[in-house]
PDB file of N, CA, C and O in Angstrom:
ATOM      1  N   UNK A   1       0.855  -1.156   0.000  1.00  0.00           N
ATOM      2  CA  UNK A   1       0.000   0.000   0.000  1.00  0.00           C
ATOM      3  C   UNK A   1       0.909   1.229   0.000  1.00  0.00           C
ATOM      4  O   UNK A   1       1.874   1.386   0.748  1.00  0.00           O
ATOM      5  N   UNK A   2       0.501   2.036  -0.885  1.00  0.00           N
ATOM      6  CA  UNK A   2       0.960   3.685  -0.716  1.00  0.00           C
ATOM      7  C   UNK A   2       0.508   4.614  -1.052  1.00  0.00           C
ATOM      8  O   UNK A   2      -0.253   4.833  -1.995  1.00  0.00           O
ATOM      9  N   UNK A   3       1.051   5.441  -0.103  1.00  0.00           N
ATOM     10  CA  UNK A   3       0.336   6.552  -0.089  1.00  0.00           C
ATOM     11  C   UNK A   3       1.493   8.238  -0.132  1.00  0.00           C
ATOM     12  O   UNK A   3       2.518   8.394   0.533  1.00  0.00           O
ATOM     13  N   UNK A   4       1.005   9.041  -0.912  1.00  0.00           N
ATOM     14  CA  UNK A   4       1.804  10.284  -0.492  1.00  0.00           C
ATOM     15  C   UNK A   4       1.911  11.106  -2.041  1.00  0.00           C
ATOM     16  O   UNK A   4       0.876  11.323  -2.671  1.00  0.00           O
ATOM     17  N   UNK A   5       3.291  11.541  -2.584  1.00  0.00           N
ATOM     18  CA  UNK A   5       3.026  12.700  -3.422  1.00  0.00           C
ATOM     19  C   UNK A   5       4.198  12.323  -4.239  1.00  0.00           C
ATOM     20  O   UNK A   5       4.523  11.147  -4.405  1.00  0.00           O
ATOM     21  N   UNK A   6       4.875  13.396  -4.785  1.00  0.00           N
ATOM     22  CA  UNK A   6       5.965  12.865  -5.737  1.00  0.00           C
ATOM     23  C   UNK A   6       7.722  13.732  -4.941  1.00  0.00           C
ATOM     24  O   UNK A   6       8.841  13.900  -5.425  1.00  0.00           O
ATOM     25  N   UNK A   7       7.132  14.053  -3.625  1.00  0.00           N
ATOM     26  CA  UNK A   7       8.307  14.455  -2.359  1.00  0.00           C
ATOM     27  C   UNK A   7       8.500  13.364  -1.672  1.00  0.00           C
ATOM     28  O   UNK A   7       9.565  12.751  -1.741  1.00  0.00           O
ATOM     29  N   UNK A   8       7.436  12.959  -0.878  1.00  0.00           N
ATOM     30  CA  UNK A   8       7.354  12.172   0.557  1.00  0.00           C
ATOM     31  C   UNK A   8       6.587  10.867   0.361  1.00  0.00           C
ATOM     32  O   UNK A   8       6.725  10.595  -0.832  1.00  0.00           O
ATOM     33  N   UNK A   9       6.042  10.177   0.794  1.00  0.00           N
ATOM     34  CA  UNK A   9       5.477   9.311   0.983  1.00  0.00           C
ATOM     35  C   UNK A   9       5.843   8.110   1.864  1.00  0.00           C
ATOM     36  O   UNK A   9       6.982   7.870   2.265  1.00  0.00           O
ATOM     37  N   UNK A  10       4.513   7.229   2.172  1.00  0.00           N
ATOM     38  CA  UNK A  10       4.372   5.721   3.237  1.00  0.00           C
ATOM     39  C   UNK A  10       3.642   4.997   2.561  1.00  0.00           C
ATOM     40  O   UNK A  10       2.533   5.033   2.028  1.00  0.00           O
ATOM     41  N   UNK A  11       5.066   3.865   2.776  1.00  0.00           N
ATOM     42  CA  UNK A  11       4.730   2.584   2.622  1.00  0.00           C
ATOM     43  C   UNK A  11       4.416   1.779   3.148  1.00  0.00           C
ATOM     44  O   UNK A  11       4.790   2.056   4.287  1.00  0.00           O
ATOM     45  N   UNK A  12       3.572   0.131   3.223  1.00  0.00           N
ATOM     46  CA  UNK A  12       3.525  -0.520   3.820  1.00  0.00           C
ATOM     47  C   UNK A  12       3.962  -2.215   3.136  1.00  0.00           C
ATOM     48  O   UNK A  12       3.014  -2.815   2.631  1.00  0.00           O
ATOM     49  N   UNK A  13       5.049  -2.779   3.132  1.00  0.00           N
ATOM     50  CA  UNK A  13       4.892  -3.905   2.597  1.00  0.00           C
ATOM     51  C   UNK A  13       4.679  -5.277   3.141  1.00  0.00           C
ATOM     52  O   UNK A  13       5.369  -5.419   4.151  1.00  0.00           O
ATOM     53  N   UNK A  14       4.119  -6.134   2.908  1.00  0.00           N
ATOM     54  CA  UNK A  14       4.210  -7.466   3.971  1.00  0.00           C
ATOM     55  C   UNK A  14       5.326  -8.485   3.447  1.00  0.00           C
ATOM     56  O   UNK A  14       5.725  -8.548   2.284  1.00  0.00           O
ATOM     57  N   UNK A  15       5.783  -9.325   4.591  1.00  0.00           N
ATOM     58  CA  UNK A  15       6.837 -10.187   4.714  1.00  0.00           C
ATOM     59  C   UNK A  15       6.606 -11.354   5.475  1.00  0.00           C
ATOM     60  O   UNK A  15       5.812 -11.414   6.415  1.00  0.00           O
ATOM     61  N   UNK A  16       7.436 -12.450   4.984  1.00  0.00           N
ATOM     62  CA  UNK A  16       7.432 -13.559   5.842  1.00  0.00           C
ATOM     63  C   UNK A  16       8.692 -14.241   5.470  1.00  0.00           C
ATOM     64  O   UNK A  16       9.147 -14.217   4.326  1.00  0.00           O
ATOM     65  N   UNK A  17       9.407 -15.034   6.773  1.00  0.00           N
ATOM     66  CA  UNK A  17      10.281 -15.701   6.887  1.00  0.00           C
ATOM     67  C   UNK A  17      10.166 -17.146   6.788  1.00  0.00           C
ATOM     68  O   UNK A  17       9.647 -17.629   7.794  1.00  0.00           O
ATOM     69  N   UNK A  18      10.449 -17.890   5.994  1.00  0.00           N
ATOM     70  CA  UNK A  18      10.007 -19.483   6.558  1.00  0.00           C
ATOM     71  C   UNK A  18      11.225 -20.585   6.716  1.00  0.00           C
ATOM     72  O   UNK A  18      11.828 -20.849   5.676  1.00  0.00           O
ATOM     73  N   UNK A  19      11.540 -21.091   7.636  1.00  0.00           N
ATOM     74  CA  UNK A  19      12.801 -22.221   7.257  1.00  0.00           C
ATOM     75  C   UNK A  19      12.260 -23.250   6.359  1.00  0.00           C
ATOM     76  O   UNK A  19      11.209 -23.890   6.344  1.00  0.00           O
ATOM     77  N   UNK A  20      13.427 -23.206   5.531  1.00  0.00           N
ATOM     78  CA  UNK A  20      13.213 -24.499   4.174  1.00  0.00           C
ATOM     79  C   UNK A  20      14.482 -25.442   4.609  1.00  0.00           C
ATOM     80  O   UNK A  20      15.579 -25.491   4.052  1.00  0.00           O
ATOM     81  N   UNK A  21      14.013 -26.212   5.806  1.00  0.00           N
ATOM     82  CA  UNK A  21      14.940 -27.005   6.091  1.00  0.00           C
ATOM     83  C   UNK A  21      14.378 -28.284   6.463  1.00  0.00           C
ATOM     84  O   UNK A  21      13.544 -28.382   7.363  1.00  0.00           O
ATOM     85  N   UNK A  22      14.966 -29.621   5.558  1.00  0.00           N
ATOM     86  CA  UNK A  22      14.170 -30.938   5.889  1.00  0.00           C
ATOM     87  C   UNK A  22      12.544 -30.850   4.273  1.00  0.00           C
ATOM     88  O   UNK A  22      12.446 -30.431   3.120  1.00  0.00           O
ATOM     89  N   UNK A  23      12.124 -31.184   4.768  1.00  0.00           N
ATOM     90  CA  UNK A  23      10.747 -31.681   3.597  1.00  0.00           C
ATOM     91  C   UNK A  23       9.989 -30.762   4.575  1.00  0.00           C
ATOM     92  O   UNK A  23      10.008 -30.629   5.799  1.00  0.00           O
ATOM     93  N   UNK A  24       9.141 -30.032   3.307  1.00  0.00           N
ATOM     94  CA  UNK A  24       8.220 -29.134   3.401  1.00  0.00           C
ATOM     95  C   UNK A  24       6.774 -29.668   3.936  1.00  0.00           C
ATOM     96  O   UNK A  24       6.599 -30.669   3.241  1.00  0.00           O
ATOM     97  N   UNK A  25       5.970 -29.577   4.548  1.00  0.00           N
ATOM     98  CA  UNK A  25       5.708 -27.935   4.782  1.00  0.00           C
ATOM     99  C   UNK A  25       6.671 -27.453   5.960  1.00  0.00           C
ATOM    100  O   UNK A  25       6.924 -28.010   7.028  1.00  0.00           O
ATOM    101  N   UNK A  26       7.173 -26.134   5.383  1.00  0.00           N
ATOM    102  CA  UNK A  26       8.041 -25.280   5.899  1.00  0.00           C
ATOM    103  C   UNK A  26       7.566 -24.897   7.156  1.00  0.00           C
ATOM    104  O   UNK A  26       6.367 -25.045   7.393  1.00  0.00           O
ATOM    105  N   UNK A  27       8.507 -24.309   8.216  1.00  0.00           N
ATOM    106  CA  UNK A  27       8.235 -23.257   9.395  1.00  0.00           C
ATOM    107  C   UNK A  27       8.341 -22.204   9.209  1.00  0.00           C
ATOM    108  O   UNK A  27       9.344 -21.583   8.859  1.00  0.00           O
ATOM    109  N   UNK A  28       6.866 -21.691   9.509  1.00  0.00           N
ATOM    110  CA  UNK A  28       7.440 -20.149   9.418  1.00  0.00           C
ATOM    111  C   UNK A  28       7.187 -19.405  10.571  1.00  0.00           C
ATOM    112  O   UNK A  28       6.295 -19.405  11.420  1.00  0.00           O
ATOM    113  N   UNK A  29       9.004 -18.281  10.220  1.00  0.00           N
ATOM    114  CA  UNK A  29       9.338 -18.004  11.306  1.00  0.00           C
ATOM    115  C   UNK A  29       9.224 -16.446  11.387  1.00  0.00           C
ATOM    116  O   UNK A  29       9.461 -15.818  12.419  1.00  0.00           O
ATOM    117  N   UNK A  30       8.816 -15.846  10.132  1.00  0.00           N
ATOM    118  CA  UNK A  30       8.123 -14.629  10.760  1.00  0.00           C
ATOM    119  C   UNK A  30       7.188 -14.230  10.009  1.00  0.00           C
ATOM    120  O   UNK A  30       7.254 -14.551   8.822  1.00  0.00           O
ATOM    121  N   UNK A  31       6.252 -13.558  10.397  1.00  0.00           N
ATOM    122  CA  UNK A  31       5.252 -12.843   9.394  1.00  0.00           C
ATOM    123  C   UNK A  31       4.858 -11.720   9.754  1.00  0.00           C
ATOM    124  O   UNK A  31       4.694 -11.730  10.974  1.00  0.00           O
ATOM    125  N   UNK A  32       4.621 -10.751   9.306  1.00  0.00           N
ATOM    126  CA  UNK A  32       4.591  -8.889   9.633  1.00  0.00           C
ATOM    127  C   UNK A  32       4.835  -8.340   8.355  1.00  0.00           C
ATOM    128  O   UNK A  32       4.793  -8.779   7.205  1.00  0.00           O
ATOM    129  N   UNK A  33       5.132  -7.127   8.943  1.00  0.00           N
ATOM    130  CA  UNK A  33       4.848  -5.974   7.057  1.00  0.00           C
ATOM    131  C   UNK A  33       5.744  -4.553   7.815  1.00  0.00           C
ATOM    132  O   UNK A  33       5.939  -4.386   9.019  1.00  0.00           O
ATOM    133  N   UNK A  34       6.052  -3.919   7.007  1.00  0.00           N
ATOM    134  CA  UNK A  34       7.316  -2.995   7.070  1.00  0.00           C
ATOM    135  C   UNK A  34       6.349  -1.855   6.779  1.00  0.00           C
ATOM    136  O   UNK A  34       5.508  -1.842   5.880  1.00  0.00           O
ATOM    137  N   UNK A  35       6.661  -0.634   7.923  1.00  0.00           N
ATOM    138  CA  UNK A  35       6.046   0.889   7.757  1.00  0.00           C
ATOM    139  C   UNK A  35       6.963   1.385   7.743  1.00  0.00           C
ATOM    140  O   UNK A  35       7.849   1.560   8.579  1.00  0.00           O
ATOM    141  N   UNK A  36       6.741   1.807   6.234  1.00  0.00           N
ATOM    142  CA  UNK A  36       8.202   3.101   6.021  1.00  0.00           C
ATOM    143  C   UNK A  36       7.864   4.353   5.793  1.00  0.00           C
ATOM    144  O   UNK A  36       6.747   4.412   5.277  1.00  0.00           O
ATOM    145  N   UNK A  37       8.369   5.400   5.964  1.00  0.00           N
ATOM    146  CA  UNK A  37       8.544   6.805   5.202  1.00  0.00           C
ATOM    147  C   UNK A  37       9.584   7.256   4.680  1.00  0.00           C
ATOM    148  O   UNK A  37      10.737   7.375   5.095  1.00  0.00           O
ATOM    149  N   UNK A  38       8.883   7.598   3.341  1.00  0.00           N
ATOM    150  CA  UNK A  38      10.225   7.876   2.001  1.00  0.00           C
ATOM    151  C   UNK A  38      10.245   9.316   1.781  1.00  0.00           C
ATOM    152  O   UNK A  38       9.267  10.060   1.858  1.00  0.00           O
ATOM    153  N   UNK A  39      11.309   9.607   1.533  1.00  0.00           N
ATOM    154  CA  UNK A  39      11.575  11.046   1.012  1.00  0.00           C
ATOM    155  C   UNK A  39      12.376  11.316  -0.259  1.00  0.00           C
ATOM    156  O   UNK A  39      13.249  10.514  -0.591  1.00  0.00           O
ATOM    157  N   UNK A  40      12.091  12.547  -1.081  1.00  0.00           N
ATOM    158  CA  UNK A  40      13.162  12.440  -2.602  1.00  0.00           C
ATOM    159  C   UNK A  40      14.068  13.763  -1.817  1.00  0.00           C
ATOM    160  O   UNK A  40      13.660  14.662  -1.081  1.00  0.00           O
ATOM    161  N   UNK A  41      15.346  13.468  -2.284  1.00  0.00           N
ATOM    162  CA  UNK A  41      16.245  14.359  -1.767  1.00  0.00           C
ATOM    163  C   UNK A  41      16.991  14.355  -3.303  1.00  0.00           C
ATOM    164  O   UNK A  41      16.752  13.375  -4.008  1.00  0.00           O
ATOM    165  N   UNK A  42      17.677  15.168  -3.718  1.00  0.00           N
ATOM    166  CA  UNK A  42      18.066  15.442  -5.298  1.00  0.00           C
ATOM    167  C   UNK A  42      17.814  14.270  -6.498  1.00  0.00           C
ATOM    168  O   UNK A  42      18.658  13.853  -7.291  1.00  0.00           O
ATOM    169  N   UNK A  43      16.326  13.848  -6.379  1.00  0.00           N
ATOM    170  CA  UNK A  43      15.853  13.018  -7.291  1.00  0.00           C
ATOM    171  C   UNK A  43      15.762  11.281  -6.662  1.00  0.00           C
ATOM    172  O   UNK A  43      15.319  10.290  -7.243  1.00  0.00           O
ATOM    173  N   UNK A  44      16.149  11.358  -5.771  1.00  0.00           N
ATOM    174  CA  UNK A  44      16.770   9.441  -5.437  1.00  0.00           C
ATOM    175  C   UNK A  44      15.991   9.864  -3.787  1.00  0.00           C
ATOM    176  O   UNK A  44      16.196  10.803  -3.018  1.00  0.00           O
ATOM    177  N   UNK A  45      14.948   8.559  -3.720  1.00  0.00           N
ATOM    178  CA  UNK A  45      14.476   8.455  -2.593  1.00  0.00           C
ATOM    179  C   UNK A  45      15.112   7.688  -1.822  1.00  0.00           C
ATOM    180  O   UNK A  45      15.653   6.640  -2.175  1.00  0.00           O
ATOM    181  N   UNK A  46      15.097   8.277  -0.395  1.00  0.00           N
ATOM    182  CA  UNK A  46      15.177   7.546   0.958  1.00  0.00           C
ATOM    183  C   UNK A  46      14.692   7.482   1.794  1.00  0.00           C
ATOM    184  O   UNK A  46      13.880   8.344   2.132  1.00  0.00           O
ATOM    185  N   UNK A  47      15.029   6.205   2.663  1.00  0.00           N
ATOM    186  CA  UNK A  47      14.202   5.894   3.697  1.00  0.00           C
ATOM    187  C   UNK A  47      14.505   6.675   4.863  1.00  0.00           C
ATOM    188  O   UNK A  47      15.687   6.805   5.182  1.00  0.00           O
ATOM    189  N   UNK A  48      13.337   7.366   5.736  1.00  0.00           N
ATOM    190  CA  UNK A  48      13.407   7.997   6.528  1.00  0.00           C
ATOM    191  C   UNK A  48      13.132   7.781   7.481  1.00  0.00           C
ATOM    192  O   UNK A  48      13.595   8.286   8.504  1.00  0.00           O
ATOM    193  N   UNK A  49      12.006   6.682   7.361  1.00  0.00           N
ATOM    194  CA  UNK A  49      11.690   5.955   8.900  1.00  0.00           C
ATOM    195  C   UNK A  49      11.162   4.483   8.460  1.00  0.00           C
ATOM    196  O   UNK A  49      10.398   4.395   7.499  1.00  0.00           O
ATOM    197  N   UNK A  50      11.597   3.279   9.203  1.00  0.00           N
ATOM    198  CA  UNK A  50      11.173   1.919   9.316  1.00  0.00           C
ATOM    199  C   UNK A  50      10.877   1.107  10.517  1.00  0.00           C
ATOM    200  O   UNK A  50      11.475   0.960  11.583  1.00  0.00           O
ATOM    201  N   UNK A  51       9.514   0.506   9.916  1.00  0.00           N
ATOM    202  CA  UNK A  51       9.156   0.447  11.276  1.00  0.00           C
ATOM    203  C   UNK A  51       8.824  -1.568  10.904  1.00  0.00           C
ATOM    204  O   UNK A  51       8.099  -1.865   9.955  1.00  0.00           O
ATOM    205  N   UNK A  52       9.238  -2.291  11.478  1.00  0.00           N
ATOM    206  CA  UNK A  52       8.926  -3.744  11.274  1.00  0.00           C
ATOM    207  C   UNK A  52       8.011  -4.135  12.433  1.00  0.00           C
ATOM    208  O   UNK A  52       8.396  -4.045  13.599  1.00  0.00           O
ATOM    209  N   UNK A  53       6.861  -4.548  12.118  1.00  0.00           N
ATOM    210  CA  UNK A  53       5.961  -4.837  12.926  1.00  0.00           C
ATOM    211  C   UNK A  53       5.328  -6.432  12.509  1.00  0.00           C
ATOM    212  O   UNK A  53       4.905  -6.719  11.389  1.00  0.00           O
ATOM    213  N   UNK A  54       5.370  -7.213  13.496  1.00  0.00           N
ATOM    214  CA  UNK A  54       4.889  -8.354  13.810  1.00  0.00           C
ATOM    215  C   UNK A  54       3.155  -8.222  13.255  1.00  0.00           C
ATOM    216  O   UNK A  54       2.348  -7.330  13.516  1.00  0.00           O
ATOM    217  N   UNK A  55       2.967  -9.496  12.390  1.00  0.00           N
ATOM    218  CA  UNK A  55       1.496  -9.916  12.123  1.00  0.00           C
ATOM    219  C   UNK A  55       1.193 -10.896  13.288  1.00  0.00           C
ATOM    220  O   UNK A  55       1.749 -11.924  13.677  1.00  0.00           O
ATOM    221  N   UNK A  56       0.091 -10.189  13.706  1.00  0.00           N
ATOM    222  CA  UNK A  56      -0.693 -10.838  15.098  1.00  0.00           C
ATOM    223  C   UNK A  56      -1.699 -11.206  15.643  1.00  0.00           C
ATOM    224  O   UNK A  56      -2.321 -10.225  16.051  1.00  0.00           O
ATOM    225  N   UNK A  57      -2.375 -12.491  15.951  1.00  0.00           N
ATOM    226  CA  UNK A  57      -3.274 -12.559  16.228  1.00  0.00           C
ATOM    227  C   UNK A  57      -4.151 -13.466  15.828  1.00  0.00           C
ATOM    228  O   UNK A  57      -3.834 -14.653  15.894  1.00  0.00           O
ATOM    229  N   UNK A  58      -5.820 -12.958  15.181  1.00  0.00           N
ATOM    230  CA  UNK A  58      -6.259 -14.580  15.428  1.00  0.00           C
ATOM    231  C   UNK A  58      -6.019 -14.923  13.707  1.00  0.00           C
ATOM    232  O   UNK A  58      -6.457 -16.039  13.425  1.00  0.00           O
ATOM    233  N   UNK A  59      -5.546 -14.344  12.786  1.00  0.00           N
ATOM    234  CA  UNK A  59      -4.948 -14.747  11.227  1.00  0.00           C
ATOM    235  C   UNK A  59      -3.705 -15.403  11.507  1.00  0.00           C
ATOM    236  O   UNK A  59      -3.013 -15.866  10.600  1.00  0.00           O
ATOM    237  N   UNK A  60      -3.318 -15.479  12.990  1.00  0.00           N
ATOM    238  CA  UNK A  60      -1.752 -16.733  12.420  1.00  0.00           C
ATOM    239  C   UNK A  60      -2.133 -17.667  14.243  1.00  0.00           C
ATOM    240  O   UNK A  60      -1.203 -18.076  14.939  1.00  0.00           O
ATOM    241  N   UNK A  61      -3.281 -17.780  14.565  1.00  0.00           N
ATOM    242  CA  UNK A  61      -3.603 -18.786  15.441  1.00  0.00           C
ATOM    243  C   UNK A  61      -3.311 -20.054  15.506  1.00  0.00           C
ATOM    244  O   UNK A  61      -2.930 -20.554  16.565  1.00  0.00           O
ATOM    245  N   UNK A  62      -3.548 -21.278  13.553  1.00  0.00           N
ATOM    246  CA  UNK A  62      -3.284 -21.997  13.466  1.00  0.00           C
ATOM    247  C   UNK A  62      -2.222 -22.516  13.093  1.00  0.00           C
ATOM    248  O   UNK A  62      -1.888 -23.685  12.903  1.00  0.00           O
ATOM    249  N   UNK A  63      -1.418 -21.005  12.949  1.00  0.00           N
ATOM    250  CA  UNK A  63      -0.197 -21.623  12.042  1.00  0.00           C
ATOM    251  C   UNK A  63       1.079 -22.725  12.848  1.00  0.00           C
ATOM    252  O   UNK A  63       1.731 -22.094  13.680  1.00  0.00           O
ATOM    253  N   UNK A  64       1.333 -23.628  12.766  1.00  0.00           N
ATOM    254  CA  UNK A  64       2.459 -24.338  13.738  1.00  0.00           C
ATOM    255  C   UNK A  64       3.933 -23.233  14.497  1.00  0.00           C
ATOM    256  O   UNK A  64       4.514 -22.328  13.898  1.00  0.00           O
ATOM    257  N   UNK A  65       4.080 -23.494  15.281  1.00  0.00           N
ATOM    258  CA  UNK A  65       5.260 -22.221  16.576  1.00  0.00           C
ATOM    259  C   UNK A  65       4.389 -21.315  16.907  1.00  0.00           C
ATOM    260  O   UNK A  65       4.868 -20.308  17.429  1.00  0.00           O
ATOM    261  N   UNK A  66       2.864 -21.367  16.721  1.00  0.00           N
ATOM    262  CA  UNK A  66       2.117 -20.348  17.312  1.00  0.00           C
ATOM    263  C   UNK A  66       2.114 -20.328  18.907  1.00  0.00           C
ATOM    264  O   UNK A  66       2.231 -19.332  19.621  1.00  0.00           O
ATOM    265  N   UNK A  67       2.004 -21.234  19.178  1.00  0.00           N
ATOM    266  CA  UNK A  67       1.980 -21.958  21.048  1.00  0.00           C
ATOM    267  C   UNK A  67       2.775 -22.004  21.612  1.00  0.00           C
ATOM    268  O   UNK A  67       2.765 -22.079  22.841  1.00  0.00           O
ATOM    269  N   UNK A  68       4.287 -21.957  20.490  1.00  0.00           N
ATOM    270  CA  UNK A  68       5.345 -22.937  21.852  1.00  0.00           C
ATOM    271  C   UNK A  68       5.875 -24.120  21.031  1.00  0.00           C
ATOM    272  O   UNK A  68       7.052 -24.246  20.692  1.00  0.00           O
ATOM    273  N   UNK A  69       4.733 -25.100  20.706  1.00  0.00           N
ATOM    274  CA  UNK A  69       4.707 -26.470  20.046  1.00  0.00           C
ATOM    275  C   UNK A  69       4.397 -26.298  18.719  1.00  0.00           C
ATOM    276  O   UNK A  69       3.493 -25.782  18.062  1.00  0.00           O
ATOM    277  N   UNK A  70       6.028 -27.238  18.414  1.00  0.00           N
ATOM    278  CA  UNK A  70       6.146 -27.596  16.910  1.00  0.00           C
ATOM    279  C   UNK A  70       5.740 -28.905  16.705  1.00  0.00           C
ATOM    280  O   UNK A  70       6.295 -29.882  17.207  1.00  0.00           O
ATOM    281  N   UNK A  71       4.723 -28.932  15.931  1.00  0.00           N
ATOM    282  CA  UNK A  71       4.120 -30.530  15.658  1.00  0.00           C
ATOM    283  C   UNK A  71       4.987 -31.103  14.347  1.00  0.00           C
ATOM    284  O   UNK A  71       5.346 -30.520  13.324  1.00  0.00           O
ATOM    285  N   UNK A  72       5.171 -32.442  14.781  1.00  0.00           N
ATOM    286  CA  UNK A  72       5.993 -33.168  13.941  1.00  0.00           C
ATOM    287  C   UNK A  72       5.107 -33.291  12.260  1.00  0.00           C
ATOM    288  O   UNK A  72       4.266 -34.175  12.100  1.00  0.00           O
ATOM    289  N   UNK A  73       5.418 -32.379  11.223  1.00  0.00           N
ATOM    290  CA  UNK A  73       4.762 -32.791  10.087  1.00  0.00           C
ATOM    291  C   UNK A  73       5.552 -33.277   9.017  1.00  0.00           C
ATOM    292  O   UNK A  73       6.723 -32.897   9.038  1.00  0.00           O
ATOM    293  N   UNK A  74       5.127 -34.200   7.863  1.00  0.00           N
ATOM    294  CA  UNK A  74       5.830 -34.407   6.552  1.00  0.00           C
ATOM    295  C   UNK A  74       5.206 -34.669   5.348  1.00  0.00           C
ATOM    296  O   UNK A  74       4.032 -35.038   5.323  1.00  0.00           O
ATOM    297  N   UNK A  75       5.611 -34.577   4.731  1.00  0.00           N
ATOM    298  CA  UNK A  75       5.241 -34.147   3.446  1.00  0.00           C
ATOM    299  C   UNK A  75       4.305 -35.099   2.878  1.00  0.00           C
ATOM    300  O   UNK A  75       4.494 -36.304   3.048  1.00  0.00           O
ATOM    301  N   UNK A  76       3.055 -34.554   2.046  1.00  0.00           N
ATOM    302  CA  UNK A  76       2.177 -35.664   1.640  1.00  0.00           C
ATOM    303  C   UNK A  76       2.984 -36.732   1.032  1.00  0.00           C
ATOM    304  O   UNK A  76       4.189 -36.514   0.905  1.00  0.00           O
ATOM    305  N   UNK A  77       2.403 -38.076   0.561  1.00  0.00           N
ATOM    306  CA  UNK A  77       2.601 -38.841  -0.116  1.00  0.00           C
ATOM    307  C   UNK A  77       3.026 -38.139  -1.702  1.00  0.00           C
ATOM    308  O   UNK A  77       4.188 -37.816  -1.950  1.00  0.00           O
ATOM    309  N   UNK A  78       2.048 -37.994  -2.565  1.00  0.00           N
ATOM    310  CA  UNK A  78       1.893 -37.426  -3.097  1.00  0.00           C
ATOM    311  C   UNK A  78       3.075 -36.025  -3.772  1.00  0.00           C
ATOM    312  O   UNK A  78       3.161 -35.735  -4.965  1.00  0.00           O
ATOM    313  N   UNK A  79       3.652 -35.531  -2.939  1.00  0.00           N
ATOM    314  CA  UNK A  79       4.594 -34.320  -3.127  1.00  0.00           C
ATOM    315  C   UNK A  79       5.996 -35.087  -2.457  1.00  0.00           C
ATOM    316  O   UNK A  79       7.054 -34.514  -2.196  1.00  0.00           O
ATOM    317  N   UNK A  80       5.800 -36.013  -2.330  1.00  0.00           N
ATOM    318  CA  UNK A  80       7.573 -36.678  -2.111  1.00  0.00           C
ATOM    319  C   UNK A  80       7.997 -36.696  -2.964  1.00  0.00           C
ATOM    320  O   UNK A  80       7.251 -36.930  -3.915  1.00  0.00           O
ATOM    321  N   UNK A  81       9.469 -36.469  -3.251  1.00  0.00           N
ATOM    322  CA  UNK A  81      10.710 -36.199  -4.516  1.00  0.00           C
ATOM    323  C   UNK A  81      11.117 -37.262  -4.316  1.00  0.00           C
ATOM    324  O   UNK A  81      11.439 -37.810  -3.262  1.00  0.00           O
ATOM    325  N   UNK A  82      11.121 -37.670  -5.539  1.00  0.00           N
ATOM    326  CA  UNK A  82      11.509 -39.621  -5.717  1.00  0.00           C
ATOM    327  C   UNK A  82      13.026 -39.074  -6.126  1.00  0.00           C
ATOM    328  O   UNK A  82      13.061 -38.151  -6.940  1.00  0.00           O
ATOM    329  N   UNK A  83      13.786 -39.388  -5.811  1.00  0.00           N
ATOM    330  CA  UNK A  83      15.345 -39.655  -6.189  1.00  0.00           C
ATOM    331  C   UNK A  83      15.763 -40.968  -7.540  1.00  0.00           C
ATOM    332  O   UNK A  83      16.935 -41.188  -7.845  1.00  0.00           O
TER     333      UNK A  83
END
């Protein structure tokens, strides 16, 4: 999302971290979205303020490391990489 003029402006982008380690489905280890404010200073914008904020609540309730407890999962039948 953005918002502002062709001086200043705020951004908001979303992010997530996941370990790709072992057979998928992955852990993921972060999810949140970045509040920035940009500025043009002789044509070339910069960042003026960043703000990383954690996604929270009841949209990542089910996700596994929500609790504490990592449940042992592996990969369907189906999506196993035959060697």
């Amino acid at each position: 999302m953005l918002d502002g003029d062709t001086e200043s402006c705020s951004l908001k982008a979303y992010a997530y971290v996941t370990e790709c380690e072992g057979n998928p489905p992955y852990t993921l280890r972060f999810a949140g979205y970045y509040e920035d404010e940009l500025v043009k200073f002789d044509g070339r914008w910069y960042f003026k303020k960043r703000m990383v904020r954690l996604w929270e609540g009841p949209a990542l309730k089910n996700f596994p490391g929500q609790t504490g407890v990592r449940p042992q999962r592996t990969r369907p039948p189906e999506l196993v990489i035959k060697k």
